[in-house]
N, C-alpha and C positions, 0 to 999 in steps of 0.2 A: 652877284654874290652867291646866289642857290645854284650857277651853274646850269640854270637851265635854258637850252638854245630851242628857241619860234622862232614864226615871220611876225610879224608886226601887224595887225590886224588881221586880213584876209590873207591866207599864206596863197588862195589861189590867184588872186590878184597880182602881188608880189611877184608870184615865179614869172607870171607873163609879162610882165614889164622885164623882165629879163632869164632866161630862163637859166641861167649860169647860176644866179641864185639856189639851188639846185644842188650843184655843187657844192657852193659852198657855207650849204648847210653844214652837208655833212663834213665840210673840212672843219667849219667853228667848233662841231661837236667832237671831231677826234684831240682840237686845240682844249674847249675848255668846255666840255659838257661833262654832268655827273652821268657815269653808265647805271647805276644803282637803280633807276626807276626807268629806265628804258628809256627813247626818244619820244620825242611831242606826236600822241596819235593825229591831230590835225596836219603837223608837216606831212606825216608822213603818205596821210589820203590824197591830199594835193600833190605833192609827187610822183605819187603812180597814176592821179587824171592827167598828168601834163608831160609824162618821159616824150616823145612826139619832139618836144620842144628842143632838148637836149641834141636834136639831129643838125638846129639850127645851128650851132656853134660851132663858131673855128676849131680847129685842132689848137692852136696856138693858146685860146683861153683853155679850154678844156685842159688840154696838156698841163696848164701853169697849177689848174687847182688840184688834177691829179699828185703833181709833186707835193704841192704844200703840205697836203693830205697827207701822203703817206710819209712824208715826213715829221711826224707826231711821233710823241712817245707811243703810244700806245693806241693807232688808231682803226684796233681790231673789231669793236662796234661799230662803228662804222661802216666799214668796207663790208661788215655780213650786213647790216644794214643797207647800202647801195646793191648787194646782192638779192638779197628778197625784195624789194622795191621795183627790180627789173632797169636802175638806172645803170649798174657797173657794164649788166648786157648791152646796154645800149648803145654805151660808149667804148666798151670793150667788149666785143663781143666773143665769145667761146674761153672767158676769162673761167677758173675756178679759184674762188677763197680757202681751200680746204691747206695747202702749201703754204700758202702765206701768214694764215693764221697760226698756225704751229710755227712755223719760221719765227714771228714776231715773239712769240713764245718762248722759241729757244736762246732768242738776244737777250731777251729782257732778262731771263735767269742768269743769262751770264755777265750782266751788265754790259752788253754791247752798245756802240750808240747807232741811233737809228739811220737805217740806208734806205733813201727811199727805189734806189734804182735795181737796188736785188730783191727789194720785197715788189715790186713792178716785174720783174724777171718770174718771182717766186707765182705771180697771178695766170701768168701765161697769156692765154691771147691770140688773137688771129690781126699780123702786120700792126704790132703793139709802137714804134717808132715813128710808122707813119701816121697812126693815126693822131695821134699826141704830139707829130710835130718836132719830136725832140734834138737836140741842138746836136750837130754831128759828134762831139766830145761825148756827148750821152748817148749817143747810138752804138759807138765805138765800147762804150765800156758794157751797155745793155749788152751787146757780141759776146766779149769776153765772158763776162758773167754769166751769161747764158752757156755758151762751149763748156765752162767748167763744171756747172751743175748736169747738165745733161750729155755730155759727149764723154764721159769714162778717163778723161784725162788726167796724168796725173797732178793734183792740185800744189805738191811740191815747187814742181816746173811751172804753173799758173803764176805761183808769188812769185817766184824767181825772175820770168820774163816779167810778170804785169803788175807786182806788186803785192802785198800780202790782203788789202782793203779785199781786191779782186777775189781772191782766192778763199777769204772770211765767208763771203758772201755766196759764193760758190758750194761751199761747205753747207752751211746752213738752211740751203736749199737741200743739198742732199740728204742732210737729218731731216729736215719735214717730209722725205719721200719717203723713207725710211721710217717716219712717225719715231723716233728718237732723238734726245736731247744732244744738241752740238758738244762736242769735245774739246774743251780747254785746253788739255794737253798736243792738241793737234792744231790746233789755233796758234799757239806758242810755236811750234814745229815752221808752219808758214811764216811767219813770225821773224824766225831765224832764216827762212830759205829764200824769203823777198834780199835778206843782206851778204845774200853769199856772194865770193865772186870767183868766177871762172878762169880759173890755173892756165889756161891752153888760151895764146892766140893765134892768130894766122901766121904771124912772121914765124911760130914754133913747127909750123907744118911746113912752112916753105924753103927751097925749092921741090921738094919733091910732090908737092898738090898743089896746084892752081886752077884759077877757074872756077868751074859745079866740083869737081874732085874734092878742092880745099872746102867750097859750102857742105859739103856731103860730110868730110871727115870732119871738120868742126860741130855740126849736127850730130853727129855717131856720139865719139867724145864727150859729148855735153849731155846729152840723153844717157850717157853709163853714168857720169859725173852723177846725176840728180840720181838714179835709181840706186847711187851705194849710198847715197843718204848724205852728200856732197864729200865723203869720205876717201875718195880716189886722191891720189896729189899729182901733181903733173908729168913726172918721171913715170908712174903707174900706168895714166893714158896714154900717155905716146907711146907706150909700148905693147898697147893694144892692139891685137890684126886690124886690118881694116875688113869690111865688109865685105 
């Protein structure tokens, strides 16, 4: 009821009977700890005697409480917490909180709901899938998500191909880069561009391009399509040069 998360007698006892406990410490407190008076100083001395332990662990558990974790509303104590402790280094190593925290920041103003797999993108990391395990669906979307916030793409074409989730998440990493609050009105814009659909099929290019020609002019076409703001109609593009 006061909200506040220990271990149950001796926290150093505790973690070494399993050192996962650890974890999910800090996930019970991103789920239901008060942040107001900061974390239990006992967990947190046992914690930093025993990080060692944290090495022992499958990727598979770790991975699973990473998710849980960062699937909180609002599990921004925490994660700075796992950062000053020296656990987040340990399990993720070359990780920085400074992105992710303002990301969480920026959802929460906008009422976004919580993603745990962009605010994991947003942390960074060195071989952040393998080490956690993650299920190839989450590896696959970790890619994307990562491509859009870091690769200068346009996030238009992101929703359009992968969906507008992808390209939200995407976004909001690049406002934390940027140290700027995400844009609703551009959110909406993805939004609209996950549901667009593409004027131009193959059978409109054929016979005169087959093969890589017709991948190539399809490609061309589709990439002017998104950059007029999906504003082309299909009589417009086909009668565009080709390359």
């Amino acid at each position: 009821r006061a909200r506040r998360v220990r271990f149950i007698e001796d926290a150093d006892q505790r973690i070494r009977e399993d050192y996962l406990r650890t974890l999910r410490y800090f996930r019970f407190h991103a789920w239901y700890g008060d942040t107001s008076e900061g974390l239990d100083a006992d967990a947190l001395a046992a914690i930093g005697s025993n990080l060692g332990g944290l090495e022992t662990l499958s990727a598979e558990r770790v991975g699973s409480e990473v998710k849980k974790l960062l699937a909180a509303d609002d599990p921004s104590t925490a994660v700075a917490a796992m950062s000053q402790t020296g656990v987040l280094g340990t399990i993720l190593p070359a990780t920085d909180t400074r992105f992710v925290l303002l990301m969480i920041h920026g959802s929460d103003v906008l009422g976004l709901r919580p993603d745990w797999l962009g605010r994991l993108v947003a942390l960074g990391g060195d071989a952040v899938p393998d080490r956690l395990r993650l299920s190839k669906a989450d590896q696959r979307r970790y890619a994307l998500i990562h491509a859009g916030a870091f690769d200068g793409v346009d996030l238009r074409a992101t929703a359009f191909e992968n969906g507008a989730d992808i390209a939200t998440q995407a976004h909001l990493i690049r406002s934390a880069l940027a140290e700027t609050l995400p844009d609703a009105a551009y959110i909406a814009t993805l939004e609209q561009a996950a549901e667009e659909v593409f004027p131009v099929s193959a059978a409109d290019l054929m016979p005169v391009y087959s093969g890589a020609e017709l991948g190539a002019r399809l490609a061309q076409l589709k990439a002017a399509w998104i950059a007029s703001g999906f504003g082309l109609g299909k009589a417009e593009l086909l009668g565009l040069p080709a390359p």
